[in-house]
TILO-457100 format. One record per residue (C-alpha): residue number from 1; x, y, z; residue in one letter. Coordinates in nm, 3 decimals, always signed. Layout:
R     k         X         Y         Z   r
R   NUM         X         Y         Z   A
...
END
This chain:
R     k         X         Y         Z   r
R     1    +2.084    -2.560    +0.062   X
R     2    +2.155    -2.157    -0.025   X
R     3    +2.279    -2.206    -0.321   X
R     4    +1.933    -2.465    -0.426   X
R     5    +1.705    -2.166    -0.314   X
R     6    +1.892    -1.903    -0.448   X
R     7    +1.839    -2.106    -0.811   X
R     8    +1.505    -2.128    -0.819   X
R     9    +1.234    -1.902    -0.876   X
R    10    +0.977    -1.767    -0.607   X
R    11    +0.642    -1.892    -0.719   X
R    12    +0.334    -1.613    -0.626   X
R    13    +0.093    -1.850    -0.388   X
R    14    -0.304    -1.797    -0.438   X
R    15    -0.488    -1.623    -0.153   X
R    16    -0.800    -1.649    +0.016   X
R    17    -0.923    -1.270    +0.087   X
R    18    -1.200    -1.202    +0.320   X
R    19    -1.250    -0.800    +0.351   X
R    20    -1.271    -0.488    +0.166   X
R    21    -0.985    -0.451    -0.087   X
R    22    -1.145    -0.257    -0.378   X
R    23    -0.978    +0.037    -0.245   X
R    24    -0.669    -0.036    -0.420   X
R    25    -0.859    -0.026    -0.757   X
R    26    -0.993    +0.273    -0.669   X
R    27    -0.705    +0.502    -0.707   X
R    28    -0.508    +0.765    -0.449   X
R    29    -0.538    +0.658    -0.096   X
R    30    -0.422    +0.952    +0.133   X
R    31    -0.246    +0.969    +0.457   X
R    32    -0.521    +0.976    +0.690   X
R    33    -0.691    +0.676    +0.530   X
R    34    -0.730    +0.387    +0.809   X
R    35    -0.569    +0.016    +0.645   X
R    36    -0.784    -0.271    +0.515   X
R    37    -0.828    -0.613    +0.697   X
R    38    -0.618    -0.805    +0.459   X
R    39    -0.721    -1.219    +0.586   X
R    40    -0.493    -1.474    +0.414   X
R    41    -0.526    -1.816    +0.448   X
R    42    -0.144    -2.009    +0.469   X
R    43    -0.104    -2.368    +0.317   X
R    44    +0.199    -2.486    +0.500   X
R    45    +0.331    -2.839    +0.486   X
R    46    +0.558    -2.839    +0.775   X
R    47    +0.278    -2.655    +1.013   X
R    48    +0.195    -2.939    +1.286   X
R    49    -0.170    -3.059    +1.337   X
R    50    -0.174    -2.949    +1.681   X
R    51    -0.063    -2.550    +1.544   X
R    52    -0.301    -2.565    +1.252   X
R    53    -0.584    -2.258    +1.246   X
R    54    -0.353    -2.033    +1.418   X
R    55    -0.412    -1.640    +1.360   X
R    56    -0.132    -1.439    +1.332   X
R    57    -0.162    -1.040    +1.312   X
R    58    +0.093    -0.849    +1.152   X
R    59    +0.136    -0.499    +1.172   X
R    60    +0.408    -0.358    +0.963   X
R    61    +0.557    -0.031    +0.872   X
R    62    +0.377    +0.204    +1.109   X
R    63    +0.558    +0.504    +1.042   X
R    64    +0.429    +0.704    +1.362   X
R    65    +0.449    +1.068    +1.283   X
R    66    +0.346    +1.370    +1.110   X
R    67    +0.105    +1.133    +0.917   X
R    68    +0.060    +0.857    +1.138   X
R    69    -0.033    +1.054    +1.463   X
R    70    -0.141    +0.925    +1.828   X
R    71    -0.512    +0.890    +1.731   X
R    72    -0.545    +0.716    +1.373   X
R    73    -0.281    +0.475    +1.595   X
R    74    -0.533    +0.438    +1.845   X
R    75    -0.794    +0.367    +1.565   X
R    76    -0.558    +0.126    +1.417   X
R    77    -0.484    -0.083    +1.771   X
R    78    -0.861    -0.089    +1.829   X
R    79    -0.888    -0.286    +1.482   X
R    80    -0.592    -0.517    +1.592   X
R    81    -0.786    -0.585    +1.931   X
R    82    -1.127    -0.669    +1.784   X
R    83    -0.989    -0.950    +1.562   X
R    84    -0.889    -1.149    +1.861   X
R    85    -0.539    -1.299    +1.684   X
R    86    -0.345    -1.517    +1.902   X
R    87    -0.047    -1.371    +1.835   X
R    88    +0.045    -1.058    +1.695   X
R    89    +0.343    -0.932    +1.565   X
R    90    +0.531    -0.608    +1.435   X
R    91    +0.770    -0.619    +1.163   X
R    92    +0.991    -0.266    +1.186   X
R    93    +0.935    +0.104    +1.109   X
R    94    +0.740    +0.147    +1.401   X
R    95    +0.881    +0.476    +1.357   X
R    96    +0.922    +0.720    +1.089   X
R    97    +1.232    +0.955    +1.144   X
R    98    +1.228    +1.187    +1.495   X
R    99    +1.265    +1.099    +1.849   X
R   100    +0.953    +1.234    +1.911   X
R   101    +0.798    +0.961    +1.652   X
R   102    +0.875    +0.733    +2.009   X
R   103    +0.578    +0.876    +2.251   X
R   104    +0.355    +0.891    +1.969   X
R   105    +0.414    +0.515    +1.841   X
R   106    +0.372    +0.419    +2.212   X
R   107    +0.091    +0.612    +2.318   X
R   108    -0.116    +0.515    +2.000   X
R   109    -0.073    +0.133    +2.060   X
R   110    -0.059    +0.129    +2.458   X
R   111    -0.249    -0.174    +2.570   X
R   112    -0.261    -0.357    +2.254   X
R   113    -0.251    -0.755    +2.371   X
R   114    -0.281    -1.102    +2.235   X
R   115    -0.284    -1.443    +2.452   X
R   116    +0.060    -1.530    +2.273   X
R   117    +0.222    -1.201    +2.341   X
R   118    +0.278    -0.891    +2.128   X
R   119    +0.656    -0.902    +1.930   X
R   120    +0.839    -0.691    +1.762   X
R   121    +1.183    -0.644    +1.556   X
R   122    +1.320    -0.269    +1.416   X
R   123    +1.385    -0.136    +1.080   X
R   124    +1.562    +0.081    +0.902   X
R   125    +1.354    +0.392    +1.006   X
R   126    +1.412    +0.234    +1.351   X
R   127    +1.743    +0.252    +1.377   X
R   128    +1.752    +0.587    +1.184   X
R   129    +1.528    +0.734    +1.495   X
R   130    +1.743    +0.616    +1.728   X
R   131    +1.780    +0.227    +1.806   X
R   132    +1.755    +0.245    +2.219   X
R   133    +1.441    +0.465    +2.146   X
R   134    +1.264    +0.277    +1.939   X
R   135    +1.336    -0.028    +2.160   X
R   136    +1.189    +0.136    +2.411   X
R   137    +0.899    +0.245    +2.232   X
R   138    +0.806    -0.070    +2.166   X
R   139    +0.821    -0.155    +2.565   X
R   140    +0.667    +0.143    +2.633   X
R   141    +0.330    +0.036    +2.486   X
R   142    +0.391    -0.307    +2.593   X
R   143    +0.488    -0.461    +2.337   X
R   144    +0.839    -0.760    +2.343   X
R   145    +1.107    -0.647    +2.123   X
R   146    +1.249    -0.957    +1.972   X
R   147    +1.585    -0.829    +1.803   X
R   148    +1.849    -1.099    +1.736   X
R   149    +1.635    -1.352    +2.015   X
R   150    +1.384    -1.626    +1.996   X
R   151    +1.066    -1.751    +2.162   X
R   152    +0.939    -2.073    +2.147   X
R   153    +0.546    -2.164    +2.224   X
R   154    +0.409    -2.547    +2.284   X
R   155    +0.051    -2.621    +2.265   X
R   156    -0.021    -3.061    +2.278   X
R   157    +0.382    -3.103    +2.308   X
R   158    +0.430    -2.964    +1.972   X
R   159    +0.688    -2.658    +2.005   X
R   160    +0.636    -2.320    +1.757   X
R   161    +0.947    -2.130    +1.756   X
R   162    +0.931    -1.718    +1.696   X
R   163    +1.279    -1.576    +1.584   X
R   164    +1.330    -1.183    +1.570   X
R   165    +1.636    -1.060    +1.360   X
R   166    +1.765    -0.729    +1.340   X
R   167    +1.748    -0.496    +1.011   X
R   168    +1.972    -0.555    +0.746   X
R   169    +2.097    -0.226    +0.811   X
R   170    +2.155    -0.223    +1.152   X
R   171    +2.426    +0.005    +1.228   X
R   172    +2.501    -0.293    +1.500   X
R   173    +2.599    -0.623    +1.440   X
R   174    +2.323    -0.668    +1.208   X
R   175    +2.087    -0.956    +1.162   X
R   176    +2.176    -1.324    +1.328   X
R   177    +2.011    -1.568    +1.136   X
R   178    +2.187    -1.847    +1.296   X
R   179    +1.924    -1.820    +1.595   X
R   180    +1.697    -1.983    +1.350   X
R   181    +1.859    -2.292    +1.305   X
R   182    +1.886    -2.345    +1.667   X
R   183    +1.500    -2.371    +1.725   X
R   184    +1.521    -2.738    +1.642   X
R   185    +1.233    -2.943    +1.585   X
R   186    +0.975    -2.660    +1.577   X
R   187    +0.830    -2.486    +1.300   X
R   188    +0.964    -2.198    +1.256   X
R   189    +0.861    -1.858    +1.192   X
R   190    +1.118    -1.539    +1.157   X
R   191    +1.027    -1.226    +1.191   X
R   192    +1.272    -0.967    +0.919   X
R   193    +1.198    -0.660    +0.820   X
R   194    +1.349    -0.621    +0.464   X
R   195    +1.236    -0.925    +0.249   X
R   196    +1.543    -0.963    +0.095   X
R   197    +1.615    -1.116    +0.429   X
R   198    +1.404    -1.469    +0.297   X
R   199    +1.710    -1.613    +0.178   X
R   200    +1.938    -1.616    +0.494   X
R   201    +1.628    -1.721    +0.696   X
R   202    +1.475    -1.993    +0.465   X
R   203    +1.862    -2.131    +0.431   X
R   204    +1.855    -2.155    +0.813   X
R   205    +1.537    -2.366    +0.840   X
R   206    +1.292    -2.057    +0.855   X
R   207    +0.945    -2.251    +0.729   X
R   208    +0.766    -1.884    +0.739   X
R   209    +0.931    -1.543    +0.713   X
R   210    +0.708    -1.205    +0.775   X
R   211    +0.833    -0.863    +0.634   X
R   212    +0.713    -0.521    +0.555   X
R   213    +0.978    -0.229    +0.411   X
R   214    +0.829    -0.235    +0.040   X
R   215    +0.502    -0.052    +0.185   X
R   216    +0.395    -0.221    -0.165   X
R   217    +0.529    +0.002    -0.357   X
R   218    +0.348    +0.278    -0.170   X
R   219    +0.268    +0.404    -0.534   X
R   220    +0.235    +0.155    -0.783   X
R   221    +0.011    +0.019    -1.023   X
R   222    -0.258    -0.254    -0.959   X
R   223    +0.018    -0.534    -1.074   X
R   224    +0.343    -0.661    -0.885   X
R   225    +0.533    -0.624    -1.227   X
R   226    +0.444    -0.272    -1.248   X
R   227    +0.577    -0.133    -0.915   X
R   228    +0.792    +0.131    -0.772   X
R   229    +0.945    -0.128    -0.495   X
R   230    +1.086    -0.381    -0.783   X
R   231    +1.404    -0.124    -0.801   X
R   232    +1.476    -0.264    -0.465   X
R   233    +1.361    -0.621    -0.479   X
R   234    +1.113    -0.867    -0.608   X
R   235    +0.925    -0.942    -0.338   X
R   236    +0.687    -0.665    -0.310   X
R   237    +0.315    -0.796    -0.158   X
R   238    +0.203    -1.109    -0.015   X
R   239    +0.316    -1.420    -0.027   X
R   240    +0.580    -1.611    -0.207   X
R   241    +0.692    -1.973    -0.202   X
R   242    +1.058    -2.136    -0.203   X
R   243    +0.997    -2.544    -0.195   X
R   244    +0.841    -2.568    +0.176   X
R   245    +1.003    -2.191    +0.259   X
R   246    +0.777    -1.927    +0.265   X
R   247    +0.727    -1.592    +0.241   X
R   248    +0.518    -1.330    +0.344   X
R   249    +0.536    -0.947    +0.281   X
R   250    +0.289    -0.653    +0.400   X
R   251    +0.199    -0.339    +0.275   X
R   252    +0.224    -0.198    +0.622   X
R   253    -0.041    +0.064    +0.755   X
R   254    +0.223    +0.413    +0.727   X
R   255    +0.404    +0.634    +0.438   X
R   256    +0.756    +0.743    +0.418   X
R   257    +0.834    +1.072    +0.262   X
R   258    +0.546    +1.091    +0.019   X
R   259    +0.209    +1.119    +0.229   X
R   260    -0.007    +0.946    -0.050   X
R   261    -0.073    +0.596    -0.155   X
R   262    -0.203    +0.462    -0.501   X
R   263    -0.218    +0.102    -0.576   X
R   264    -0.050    -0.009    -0.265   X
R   265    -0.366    +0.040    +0.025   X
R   266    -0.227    +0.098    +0.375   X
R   267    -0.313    -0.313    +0.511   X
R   268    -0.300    -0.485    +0.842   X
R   269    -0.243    -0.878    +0.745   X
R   270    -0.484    -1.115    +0.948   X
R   271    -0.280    -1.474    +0.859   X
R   272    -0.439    -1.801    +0.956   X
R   273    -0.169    -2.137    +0.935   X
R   274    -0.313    -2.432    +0.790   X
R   275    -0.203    -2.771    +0.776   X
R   276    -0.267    -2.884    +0.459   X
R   277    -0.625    -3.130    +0.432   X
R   278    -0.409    -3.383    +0.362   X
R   279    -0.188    -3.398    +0.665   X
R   280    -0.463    -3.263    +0.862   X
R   281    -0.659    -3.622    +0.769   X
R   282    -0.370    -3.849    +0.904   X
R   283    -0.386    -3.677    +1.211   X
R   284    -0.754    -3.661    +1.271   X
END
């Protein structure tokens, strides 16, 4: 089954976009600029009837900080709260690179909720912090870290699985992407910071995978061709699509060591799962 995905070629999957995007067309974004609404609409074959409509919210690539500080977080979590997702998630770099990055990460999203639960896994910037206290962080403002473990939810009998992996670069024992394969019959959703991460997950039986670390290029042009992240990888915004395995990257709200944005607007991703109409009509 790797070595099938690995052959064939990630196809770019149309969008539906509610919201204010022009921003990106409009040139330098700086760092105190609040993120977009970004509302995507998910056609995904293996999503049961009973899970279909279900609103995801991630929030990637925070970067609390020098230029992420306590109150644009605050401004941030009150945009989270007012789109009433059932479940949010967040997907790493909570924090950007000093141990005092921790308070301010946890005091800007302190009371942030969902009925599903709040989850989150660590990145790079994470672990470069300091892995116990971004962990804690992340408890701090209530939030479940989910690193290396698995959730599962049921609504009408039919089970939803959430897996958390570690960061590709965990100075630990790194990512286990064999959790994945034990959620059987669920759909199944992982949560991996680094998007090179898809293939490992969708070779386990991940049927959605959400990741941040590209930041979109941070500064790029208005294409995916033309973009600072493709030195790393080719998955740099949005979604891509693998047979039934799919992708999803976000821009993420923060900045790393540049405080400026062009081309690549600071987003938080509103995703609703559909069933596709046509399963959705068998069922009904």
């Amino acid at each position: 089954m790797l070595s099938m995905i690995r052959r064939q070629r990630p196809r770019r999957v149309p969008l539906r976009f509610t919201g204010s995007l022009g921003r990106e067309l409009q040139g330098g974004l700086t760092r105190h600029s609040l993120p977009s609404v970004r509302h995507v609409s998910l056609q995904l074959p293996h999503l049961p009837a009973a899970w279909d409509g279900l609103k995801v919210l991630q929030i990637s690539d925070v970067h609390a900080g020098p230029f992420a500080p306590v109150k644009r977080l605050q401004l941030i979590r009150r945009m989270a709260q007012d789109l009433e997702a059932e479940l949010v998630v967040f997907t790493g770099d909570q924090l950007d690179r000093r141990p005092s990055d921790a308070e301010i990460f946890s005091r800007g999203f302190d009371g942030i909720s969902a009925p599903l639960g709040v989850w989150g896994i660590l990145g790079n910037h994470d672990h470069l912090t300091s892995t116990s206290l971004a962990v804690r962080s992340l408890e701090s403002a209530g939030i479940q870290p989910l690193v290396n473990q698995s959730v599962q939810f049921e609504r009408e009998g039919v089970v939803l699985s959430l897996t958390g992996v570690d960061d590709l670069s965990s100075p630990g024992e790194g990512p286990d992407f064999s959790l994945i394969a034990e959620q059987e019959n669920t759909f199944r959703i992982c949560l991996c910071h680094q998007p090179e991460g898809w293939i490992d997950a969708a070779a386990r039986g991940a049927h959605l995978t959400l990741a941040g670390h590209t930041h979109g290029g941070q500064l790029a042009l208005t294409t995916r061709r033309l973009n600072v992240a493709r030195v790393a990888t080719r998955y740099i915004a949005g979604p891509y699509r693998r047979e039934n395995a799919f992708l999803y990257v976000s821009r993420g709200t923060g900045v790393g060591a540049v405080p400026l944005r062009f081309g690549a607007p600071p987003e938080i991703d509103l995703l609703t799962l559909r069933t596709p109409a046509m399963y959705r009509s068998r069922v009904a």
